[in-house]
N, C-alpha and C positions, 0 to 999 in steps of 0.2 A: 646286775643280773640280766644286763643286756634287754632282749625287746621282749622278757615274759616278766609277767605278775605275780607268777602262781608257779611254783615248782614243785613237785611233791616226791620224795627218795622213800625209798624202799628199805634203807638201813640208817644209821646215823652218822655213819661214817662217809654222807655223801657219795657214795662210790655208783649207786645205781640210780637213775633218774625214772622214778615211775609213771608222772607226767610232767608237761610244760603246759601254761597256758597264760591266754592272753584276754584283760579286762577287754571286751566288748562294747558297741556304746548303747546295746539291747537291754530290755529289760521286760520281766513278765507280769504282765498286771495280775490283779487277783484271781481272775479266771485263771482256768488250766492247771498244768501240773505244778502244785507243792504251793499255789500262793503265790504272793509276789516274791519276786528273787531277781536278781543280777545275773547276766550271762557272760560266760566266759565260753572261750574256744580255745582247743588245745592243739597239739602240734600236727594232729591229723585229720583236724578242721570239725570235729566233734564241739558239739554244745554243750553245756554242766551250768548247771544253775547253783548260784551262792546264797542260802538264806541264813539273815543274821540271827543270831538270838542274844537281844539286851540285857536283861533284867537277870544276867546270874546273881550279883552279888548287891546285897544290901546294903548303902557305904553309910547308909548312917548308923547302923546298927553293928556295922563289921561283920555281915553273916552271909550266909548263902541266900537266895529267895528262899520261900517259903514252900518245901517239901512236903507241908503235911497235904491227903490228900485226902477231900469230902466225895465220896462216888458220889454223894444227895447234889453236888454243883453241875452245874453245865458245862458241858466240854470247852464252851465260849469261856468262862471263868476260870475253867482248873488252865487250862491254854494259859490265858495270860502269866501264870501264876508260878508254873514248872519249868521253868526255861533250863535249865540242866538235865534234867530228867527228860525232858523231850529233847534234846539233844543227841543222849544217849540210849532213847529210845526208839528213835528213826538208824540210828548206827547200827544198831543191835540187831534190829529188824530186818536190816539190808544184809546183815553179815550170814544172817538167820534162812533167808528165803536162796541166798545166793549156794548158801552150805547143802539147800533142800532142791536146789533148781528148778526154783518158782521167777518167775518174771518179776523181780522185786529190785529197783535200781541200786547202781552200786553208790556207797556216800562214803565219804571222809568226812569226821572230824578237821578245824581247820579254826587258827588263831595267829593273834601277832606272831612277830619274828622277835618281839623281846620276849615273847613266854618259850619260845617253840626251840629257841636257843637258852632260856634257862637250864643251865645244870643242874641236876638233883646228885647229889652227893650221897656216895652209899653208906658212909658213916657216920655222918652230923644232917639230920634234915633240919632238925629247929632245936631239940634238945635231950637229952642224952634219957633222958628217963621216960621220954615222949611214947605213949603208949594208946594202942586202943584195944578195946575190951570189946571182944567180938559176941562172950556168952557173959551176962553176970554171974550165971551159976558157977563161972569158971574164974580159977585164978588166975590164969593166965592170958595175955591178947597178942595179936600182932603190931610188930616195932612198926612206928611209920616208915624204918628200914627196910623191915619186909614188905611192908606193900609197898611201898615204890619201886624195887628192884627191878630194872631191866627188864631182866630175865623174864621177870613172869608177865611181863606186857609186853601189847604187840607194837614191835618196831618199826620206826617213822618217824618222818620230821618232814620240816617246809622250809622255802625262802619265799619273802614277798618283796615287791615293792614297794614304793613310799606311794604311788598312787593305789595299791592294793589297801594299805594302812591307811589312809586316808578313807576308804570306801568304807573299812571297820569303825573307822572312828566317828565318823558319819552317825552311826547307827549305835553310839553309845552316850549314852543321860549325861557324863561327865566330857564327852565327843572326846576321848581315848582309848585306841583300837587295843590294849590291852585287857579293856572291861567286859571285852564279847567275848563270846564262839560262834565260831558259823559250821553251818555242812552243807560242804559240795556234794551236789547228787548228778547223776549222769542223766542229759535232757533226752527225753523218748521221743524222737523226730516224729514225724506225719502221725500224728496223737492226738487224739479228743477226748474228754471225759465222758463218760457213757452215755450221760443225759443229753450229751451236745450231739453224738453220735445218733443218740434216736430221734433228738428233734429234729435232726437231718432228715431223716427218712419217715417224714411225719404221710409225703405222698406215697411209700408203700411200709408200713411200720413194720406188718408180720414180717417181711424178708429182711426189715433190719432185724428183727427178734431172732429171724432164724441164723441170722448172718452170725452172730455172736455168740448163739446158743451152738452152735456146730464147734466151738473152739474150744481146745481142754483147757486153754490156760484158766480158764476161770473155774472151772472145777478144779483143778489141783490147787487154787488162793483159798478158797473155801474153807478147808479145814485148819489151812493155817491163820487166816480171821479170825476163828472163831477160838483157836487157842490160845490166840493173845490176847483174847477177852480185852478189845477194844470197842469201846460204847461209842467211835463216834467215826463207824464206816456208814458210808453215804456216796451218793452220788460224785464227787470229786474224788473218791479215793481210788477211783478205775480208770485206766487210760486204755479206749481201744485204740490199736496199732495199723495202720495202714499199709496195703504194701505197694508197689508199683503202678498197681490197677488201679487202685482209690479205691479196695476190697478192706473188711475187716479181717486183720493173719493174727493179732496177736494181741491178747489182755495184760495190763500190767496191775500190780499192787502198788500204791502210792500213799503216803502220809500214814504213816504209822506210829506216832509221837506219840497217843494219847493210850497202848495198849496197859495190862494189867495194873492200872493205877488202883483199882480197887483192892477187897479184898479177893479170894479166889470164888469168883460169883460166876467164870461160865456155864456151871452147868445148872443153874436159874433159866428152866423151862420160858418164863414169862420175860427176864432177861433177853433171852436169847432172839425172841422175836422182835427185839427192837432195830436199833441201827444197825448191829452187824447182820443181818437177816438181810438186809437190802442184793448182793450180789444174787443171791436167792431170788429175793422177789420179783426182779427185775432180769436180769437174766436167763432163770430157769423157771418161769412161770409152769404151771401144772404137766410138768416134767415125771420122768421117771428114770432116772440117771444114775441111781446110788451103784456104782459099777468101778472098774478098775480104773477109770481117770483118777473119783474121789479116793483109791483107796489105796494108790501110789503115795498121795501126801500123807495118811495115816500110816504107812511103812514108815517112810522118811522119818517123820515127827520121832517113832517110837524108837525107829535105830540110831537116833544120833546119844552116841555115847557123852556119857558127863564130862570126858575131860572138855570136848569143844564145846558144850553149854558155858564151861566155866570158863573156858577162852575167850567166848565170844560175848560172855556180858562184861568183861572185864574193857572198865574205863580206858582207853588207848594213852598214852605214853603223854599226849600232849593234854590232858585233859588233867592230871596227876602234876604235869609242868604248872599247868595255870593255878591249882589251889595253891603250889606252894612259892610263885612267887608272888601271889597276894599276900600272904601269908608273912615273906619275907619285904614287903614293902608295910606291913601294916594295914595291909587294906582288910584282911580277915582275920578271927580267931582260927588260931592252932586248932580246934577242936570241930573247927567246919568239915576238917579232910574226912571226921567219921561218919558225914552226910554222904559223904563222896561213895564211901565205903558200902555205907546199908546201901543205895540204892543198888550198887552192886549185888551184895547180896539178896533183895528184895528179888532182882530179875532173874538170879542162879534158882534158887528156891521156887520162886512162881512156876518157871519153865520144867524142873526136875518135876516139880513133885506133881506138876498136869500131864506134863509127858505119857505119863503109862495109862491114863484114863481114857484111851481111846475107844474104849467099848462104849462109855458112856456120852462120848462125844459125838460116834457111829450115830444113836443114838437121835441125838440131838437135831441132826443133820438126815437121817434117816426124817422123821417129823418134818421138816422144811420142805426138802426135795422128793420126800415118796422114795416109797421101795421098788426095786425093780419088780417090771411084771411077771417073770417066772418065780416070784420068792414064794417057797410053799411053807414056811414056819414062822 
């Protein structure tokens, strides 16, 4: 694969090259964006950061980690614990913000080149009567045939290198780059996490506060935080953007792994003021803003039709590769793929059925930010 790492197409038929990219010998400590992660550079001299996730699969047990999810744990705990589910969560997210033209980085899904070139067969996955039961009220489920089909996932593949595969293997309890996932996200150049931003300007703070607070991107993230009902937005999860000047031009959305793992608790008054409130607090201090920035994102939110909810929480093509050549090596139960499946539908459902509550989300965020000052009702 000559002098890249990292190839990523656009169909399976190799015909279109979506990117190239090449292992770097950078790496980003835990500070900044996303955590520690590996750098790569692609063919147009672009940064992407690679973060691994280990602990999908249980080998002593043959199962997936451990999906179930305590909202009573710390985010520190349920983290360690979801590594599929955040996976598919920062994917989701990305496909989510990028669909609503929020400043929210693009990621791929990303695995071996023995899963990535696994075949799924549209007529034999594992065995003929192989079924999963989507309602028990219902007699009927979908074939592992239908959910694997092509057709209804999004299209893609990879090639790696054997030093790429080695970087994965690296990062796996059994050191076999088979046993991971990673996700490439695209690195946000001249970027600081917010708190780094203001400790910056600790010699005039108000003009850092104003510098920030004049930029819509952070109001348009606003409402999309707070509908993905994740507990655990904080100070790392904002990257301001710097432009030419060394001026702040642009907020981004960052680390999105940990959203609706609960039950549907955003619109918990007492909830709400906790970690995801922070953009809020910090940002828009006794403000009075609730106006058309915020209420661009609650259009969006509400216009996005079901079929692309249901596109876009839909596990991608390599993620569907990986259960089922665990599966076909012995490393998992046949009946893990129906983990695969609820968290699927876990995210289609959270998202639909919050979607249309944006009065009461208004709401919510009205209470944070204040009403504007000509509101006469």
């Amino acid at each position: 694969m000559s002098e890249w790492d990292l190839v990523l197409y656009t169909d399976d038929k190799r015909i279109n090259i979506k990117n190239k990219l090449k292992l770097s010998d950078k790496t980003l400590s835990a500070a900044g964006q996303h955590g520690k992660a590996t750098i790569l550079v692609d063919h147009q001299g672009k940064e992407w950061l690679l973060k691994v996730f280990s602990h999908i699969i249980d080998f002593d047990v043959k199962k997936v980690s451990d999906l179930e999810v305590d909202i009573q744990d710390t985010p520190e705990r349920s983290r360690d614990r979801l590594h599929l589910w955040r996976a598919l969560n920062e994917m989701t997210a990305s496909r989510l913000g990028r669909r609503l033209y929020l400043n929210v980085p693009e990621t791929h899904l990303i695995c071996s080149r023995k899963v990535s070139k696994f075949v799924l067969k549209s007529t034999t996955i594992l065995r003929e009567d192989d079924v999963i039961i989507l309602d028990e009220e219902e007699d009927e489920g979908d074939s592992a045939e239908e959910f694997y089909h092509f057709s209804e996932r999004e299209i893609g593949s990879l090639t790696t290198s054997d030093r790429f595969e080695e970087v994965l293997a690296k990062k796996s309890n059994r050191k076999k780059a088979v046993d991971v996932l990673a996700l490439l996200q695209e690195k946000i150049p001249d970027s600081k996490n917010i708190d780094e931003y203001l400790d910056d300007q600790k010699a005039d703070l108000d003009a850092g506060f104003a510098a920030i607070q004049s930029i819509d991107d952070a109001y348009l993230l606003l409402p999309f935080d707070i509908w993905l009902n994740d507990p655990d937005r904080n100070a790392g999860n904002y990257l301001v953007q710097m432009d030419k000047n060394k001026k702040a031009s642009r907020i981004w959305g960052i680390d999105y792994e940990m959203w609706s793992f609960g039950s549907d608790i955003w619109m918990e008054e007492d909830d709400v003021t906790q970690g995801r409130s922070y953009l809020t607090a910090i940002v828009h201090p006794k403000s009075h803003i609730f106006d058309s920035r915020v209420n661009q994102t609650f259009y969006r939110i509400r216009m996005l039709p079901d079929e692309d909810i249901i596109q876009m929480t839909k596990a991608p093509q390599l993620a569907c590769k990986f259960f089922e050549y665990h599966i076909s090596k012995g490393n998992l139960h046949s009946d893990e793929r129906e983990k695969l499946k609820q968290v699927e539908i876990n995210l289609e459902e959270f998202l639909t059925d919050s979607r249309p509550r944006s009065d009461k989300l208004s709401e919510i965020i009205a209470r944070q930010i204040g009403l504007p000052k000509d509101f006469k009702t």
